[in-house]
One Martini backbone bead per residue (centre of mass of N, CA, C, O) as a GRO file, in nm:
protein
  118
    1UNK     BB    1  -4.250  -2.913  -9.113
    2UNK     BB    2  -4.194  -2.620  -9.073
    3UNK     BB    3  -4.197  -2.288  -9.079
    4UNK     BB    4  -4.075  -2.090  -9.233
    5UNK     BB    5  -3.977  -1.771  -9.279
    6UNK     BB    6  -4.000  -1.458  -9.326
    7UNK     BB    7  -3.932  -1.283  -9.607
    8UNK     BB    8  -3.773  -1.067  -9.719
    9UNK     BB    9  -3.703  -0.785  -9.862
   10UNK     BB   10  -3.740  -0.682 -10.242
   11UNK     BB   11  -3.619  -0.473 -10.350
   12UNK     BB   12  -3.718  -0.191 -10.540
   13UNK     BB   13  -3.426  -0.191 -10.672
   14UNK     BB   14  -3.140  -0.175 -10.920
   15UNK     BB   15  -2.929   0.055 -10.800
   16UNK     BB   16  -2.709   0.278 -10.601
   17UNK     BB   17  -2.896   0.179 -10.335
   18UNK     BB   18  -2.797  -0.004 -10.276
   19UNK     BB   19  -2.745  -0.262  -9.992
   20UNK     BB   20  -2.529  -0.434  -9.790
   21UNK     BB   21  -2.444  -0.605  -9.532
   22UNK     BB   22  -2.187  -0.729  -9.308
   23UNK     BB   23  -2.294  -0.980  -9.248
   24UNK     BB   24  -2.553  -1.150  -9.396
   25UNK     BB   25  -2.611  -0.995  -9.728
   26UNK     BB   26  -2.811  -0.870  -9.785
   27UNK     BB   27  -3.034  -0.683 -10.022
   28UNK     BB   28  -3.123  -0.334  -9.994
   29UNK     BB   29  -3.240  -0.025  -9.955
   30UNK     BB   30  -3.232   0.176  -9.783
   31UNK     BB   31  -3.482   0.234  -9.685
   32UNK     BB   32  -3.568  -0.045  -9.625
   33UNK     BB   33  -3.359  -0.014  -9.363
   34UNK     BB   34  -3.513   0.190  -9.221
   35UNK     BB   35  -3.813   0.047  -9.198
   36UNK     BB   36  -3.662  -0.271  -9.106
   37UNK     BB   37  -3.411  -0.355  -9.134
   38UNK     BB   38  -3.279  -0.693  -9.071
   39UNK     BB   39  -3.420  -0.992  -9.083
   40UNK     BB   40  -3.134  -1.116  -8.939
   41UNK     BB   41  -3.048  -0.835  -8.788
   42UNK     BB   42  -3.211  -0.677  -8.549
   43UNK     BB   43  -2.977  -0.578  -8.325
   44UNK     BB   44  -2.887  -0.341  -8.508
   45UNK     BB   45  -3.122  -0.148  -8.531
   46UNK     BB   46  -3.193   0.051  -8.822
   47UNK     BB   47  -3.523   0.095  -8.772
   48UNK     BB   48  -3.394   0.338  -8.533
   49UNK     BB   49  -3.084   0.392  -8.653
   50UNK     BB   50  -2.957   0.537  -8.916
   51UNK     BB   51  -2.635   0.504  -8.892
   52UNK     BB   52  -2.625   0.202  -8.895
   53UNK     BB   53  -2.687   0.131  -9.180
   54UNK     BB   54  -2.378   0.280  -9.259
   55UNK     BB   55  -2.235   0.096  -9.073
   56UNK     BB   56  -2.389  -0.240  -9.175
   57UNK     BB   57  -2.341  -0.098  -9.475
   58UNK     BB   58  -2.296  -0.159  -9.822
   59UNK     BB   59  -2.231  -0.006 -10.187
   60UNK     BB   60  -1.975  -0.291 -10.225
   61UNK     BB   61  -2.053  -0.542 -10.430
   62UNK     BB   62  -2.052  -0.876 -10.551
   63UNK     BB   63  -2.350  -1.016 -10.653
   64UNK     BB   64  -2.637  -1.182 -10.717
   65UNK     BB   65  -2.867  -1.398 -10.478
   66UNK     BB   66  -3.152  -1.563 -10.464
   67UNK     BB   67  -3.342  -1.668 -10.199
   68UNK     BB   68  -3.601  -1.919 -10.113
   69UNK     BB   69  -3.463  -2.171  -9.994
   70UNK     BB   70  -3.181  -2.186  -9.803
   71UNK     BB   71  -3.180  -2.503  -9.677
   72UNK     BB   72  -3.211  -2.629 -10.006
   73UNK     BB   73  -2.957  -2.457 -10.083
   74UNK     BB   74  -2.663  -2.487 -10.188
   75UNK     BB   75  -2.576  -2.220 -10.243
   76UNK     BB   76  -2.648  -2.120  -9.971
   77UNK     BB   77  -2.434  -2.285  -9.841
   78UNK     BB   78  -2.227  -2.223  -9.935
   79UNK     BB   79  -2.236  -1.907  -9.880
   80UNK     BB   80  -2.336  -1.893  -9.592
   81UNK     BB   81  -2.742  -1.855  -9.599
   82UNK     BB   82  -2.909  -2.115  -9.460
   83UNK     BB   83  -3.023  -1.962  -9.221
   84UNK     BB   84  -3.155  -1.760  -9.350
   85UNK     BB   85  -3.411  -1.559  -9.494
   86UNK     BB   86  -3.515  -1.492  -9.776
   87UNK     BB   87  -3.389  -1.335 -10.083
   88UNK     BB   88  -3.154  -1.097 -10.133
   89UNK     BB   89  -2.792  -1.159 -10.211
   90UNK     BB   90  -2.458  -1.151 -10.195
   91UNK     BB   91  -2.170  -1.262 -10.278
   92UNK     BB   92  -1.964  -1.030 -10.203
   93UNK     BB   93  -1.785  -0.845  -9.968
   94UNK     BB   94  -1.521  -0.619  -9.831
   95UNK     BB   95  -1.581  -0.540  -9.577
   96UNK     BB   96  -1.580  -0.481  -9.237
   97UNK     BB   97  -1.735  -0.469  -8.940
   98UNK     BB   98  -1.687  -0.307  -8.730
   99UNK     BB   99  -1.575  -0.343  -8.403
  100UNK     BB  100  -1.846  -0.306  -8.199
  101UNK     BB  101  -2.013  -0.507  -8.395
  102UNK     BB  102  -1.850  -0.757  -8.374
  103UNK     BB  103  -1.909  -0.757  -8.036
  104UNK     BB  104  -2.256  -0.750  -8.079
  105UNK     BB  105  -2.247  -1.046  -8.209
  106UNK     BB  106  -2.139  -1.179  -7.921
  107UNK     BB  107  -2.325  -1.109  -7.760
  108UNK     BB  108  -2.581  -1.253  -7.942
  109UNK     BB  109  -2.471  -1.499  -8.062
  110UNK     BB  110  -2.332  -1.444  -8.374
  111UNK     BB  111  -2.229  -1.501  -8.671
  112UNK     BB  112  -1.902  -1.367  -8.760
  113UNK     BB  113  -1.771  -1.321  -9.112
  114UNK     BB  114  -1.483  -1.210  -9.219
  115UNK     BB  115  -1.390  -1.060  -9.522
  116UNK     BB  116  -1.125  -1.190  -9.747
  117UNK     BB  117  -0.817  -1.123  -9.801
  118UNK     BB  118  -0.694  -1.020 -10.151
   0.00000   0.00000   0.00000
């Protein structure tokens, strides 16, 4: 087996900081994607533009769930975060990302899957 991904930081509170991804679904703290950006979405660059944070997390989502093994975890498979880092994800935003920002997750040539309208 190769070596897991060096797993996300884990929230560091549990309370009205918390802030979701709009791409990948990470869950941590504004500060902490001020200080290091979400490490499925590196291009997003949030740990250099304070504003992308913003623009690229949402404070709206609904349930929380750990995740050691993403590979192996069939819930990981399940919600399509199977191939993320380890760490804790939500289970559903409602927003769906900038239009300039789902731009440029093709030109990087990532899968973003915007959110199912209700």
């Amino acid at each position: 087996m190769g070596s897991a991904a060096p797993p996300a930081q884990i929230p560091t509170s549990f309370g009205h900081e918390l802030r979701a991804c709009l791409r990948c679904r990470l869950v941590k703290t504004y500060d902490q994607f001020r200080d290091s950006g979400c490490e499925n979405c590196p291009f997003f660059k949030m740990d250099e533009d304070h504003e992308r944070i913003v623009e690229c997390t949402t404070p709206n989502f609904n349930g929380i769930i750990s995740v050691m093994d993403p590979s192996r975890s069939w819930a990981a498979r399940w919600l399509r975060i199977g191939k993320f880092v380890p760490g804790v994800y939500t289970l559903a935003v409602s927003e769906a990302l900038p239009e300039d920002l789902q731009n440029l997750c093709e030109d990087e040539r990532v899968q973003y899957v915007p959110p199912k309208r209700v």
